[in-house]
Short mmCIF file of the C-alpha atoms (twelve columns), coordinates in Angstrom:
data_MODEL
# 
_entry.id   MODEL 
# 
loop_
_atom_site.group_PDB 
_atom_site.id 
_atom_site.type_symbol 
_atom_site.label_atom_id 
_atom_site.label_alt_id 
_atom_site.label_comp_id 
_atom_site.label_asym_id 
_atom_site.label_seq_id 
_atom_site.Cartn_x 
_atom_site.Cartn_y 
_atom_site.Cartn_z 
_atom_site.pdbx_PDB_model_num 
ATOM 1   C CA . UNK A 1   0.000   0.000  0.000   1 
ATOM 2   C CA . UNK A 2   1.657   3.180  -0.942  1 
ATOM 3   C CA . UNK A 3   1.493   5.838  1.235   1 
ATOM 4   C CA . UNK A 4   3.310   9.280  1.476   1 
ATOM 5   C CA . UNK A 5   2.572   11.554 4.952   1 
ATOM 6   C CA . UNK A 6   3.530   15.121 5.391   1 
ATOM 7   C CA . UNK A 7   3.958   16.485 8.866   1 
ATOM 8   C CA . UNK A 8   6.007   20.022 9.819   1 
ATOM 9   C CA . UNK A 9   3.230   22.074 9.443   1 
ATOM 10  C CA . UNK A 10  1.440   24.655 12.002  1 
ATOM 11  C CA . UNK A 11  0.935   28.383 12.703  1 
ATOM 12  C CA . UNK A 12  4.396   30.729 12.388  1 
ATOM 13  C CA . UNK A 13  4.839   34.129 12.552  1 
ATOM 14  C CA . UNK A 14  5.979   36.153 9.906   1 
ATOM 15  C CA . UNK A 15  9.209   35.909 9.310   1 
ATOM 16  C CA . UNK A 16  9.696   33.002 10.489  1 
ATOM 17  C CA . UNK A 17  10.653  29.146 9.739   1 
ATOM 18  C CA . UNK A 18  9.379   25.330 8.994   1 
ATOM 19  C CA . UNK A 19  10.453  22.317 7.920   1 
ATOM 20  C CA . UNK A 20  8.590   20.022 6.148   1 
ATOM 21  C CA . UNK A 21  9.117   16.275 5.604   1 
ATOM 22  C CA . UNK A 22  7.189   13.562 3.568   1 
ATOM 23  C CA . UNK A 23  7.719   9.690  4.209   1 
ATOM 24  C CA . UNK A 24  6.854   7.496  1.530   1 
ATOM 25  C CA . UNK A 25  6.228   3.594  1.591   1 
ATOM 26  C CA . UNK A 26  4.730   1.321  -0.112  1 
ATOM 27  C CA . UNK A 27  7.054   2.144  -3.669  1 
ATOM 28  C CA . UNK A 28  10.708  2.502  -4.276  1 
ATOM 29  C CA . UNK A 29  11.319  5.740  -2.997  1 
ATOM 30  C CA . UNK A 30  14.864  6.553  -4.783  1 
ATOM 31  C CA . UNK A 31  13.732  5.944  -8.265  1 
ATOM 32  C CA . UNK A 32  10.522  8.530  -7.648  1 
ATOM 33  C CA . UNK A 33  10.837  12.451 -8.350  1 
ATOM 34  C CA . UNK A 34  9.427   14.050 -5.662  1 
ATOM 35  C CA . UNK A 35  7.693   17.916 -5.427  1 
ATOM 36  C CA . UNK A 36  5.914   19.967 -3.298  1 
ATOM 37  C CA . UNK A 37  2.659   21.650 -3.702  1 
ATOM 38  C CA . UNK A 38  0.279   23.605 -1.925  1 
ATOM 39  C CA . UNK A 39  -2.460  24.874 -1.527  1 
ATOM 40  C CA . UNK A 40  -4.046  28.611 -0.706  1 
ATOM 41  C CA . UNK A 41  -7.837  28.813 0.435   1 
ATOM 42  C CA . UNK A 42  -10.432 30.283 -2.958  1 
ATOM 43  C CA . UNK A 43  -7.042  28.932 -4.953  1 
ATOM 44  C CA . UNK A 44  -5.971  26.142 -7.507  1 
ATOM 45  C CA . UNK A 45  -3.109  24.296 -6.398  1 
ATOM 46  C CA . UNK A 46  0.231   25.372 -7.059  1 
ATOM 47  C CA . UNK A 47  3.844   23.905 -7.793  1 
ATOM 48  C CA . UNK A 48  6.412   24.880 -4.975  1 
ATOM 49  C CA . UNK A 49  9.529   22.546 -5.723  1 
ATOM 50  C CA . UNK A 50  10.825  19.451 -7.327  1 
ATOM 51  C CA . UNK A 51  14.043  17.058 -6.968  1 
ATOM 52  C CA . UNK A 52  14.717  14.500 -9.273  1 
ATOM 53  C CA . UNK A 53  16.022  10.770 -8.541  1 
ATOM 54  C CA . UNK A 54  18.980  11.205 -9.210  1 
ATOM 55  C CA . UNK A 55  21.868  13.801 -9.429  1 
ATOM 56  C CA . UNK A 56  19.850  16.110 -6.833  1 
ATOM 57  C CA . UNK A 57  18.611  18.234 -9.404  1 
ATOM 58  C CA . UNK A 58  16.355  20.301 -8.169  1 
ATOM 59  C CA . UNK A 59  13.585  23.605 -8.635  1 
ATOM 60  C CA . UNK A 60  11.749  25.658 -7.148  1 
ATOM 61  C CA . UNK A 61  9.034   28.338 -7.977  1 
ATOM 62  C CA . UNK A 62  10.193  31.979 -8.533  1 
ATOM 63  C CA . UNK A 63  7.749   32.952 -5.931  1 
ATOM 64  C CA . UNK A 64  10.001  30.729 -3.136  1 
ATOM 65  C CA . UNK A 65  13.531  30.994 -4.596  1 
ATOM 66  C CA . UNK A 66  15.906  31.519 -2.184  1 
ATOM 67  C CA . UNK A 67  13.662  31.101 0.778   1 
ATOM 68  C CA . UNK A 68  12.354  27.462 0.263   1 
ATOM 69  C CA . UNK A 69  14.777  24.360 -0.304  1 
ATOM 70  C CA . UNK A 70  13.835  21.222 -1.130  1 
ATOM 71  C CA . UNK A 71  16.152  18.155 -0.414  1 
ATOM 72  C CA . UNK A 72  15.833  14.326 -0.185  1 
ATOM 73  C CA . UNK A 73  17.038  11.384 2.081   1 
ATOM 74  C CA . UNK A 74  16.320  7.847  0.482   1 
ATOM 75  C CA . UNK A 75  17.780  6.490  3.138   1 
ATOM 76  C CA . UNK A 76  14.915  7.677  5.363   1 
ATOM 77  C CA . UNK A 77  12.064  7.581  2.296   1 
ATOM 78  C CA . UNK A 78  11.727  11.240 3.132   1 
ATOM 79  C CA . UNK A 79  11.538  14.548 1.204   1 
ATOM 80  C CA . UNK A 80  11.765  17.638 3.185   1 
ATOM 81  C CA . UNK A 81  10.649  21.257 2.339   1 
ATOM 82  C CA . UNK A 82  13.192  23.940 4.390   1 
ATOM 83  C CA . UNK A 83  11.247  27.180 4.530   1 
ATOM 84  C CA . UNK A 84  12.515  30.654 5.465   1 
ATOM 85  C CA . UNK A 85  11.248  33.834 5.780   1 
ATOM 86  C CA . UNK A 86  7.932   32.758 5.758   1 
ATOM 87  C CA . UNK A 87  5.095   35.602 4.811   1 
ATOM 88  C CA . UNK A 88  1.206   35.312 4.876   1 
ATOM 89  C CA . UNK A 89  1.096   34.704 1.244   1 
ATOM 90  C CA . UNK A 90  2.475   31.364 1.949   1 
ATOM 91  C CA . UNK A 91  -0.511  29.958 4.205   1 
ATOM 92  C CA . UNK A 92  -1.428  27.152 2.690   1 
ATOM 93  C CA . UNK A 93  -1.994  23.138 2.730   1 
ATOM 94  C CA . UNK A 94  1.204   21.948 1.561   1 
ATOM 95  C CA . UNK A 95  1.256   18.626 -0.208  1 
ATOM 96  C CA . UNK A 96  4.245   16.057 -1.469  1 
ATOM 97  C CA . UNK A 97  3.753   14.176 -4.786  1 
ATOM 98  C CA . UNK A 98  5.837   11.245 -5.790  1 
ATOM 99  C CA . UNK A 99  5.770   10.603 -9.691  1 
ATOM 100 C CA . UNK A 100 7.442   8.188  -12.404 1 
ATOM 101 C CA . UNK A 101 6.419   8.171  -15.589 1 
ATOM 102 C CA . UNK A 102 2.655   7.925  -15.755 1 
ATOM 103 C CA . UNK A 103 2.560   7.163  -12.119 1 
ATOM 104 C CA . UNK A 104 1.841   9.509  -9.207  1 
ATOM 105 C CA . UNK A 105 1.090   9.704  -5.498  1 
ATOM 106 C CA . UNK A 106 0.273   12.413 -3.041  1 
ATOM 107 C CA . UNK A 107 0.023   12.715 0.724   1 
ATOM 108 C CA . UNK A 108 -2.523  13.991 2.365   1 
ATOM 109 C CA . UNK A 109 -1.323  17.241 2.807   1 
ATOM 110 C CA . UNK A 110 -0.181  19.633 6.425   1 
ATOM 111 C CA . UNK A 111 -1.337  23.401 7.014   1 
ATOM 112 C CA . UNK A 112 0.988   25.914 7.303   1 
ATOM 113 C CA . UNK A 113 -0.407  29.423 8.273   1 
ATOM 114 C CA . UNK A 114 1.477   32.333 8.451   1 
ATOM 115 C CA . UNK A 115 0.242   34.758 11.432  1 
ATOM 116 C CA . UNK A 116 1.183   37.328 13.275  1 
# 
């Protein structure tokens, strides 16, 4: 049964930091891509950051650059999301996908709000 859970998230001030991280089971973790989404109330979701399988290539959206990073352990089946400088624009439900090919899988998603 594959599975992938987020935890990390909760209410942070402006300004300040979380850190995300996604376990996956149930698939071969090191040969997935992983990303991060999320997802704003009234909004569609949006793409925050991907790493590849292999050779830690990674993105991330112009609207996080610089303040989120995205990394990987496959020895832990985790994907974490590093986030900085945290504003109220970033409140959201934030979500990890695993994908191959044709095949995806997504958690079930954590909040993150952003309050002072």
């Amino acid at each position: 049964q594959v599975q992938l859970v987020e935890s990390g998230g909760g209410l942070v001030q402006p300004g300040g930091s979380l850190r995300l991280s996604c376990v996956g089971s149930g698939f071969i973790f090191s040969h997935y891509h992983m990303s991060w989404y999320r997802q704003a109330p009234g909004k569609e979701r949006e793409w925050v950051a991907s790493i590849m399988s292999v050779g830690n290539v990674r993105k991330h959206a112009d609207s996080v650059q610089g303040r989120f990073t995205i990394s990987r352990d496959n020895a832990k089946n985790t994907v974490y999301l590093q986030m900085i400088s945290l504003n109220v624009e970033d409140t959201a439900v934030y979500y990890c996908k695993a994908h191959l090919s044709a095949r995806e899988f997504w958690g079930q998603g954590t909040q993150v709000t952003v309050s002072s």
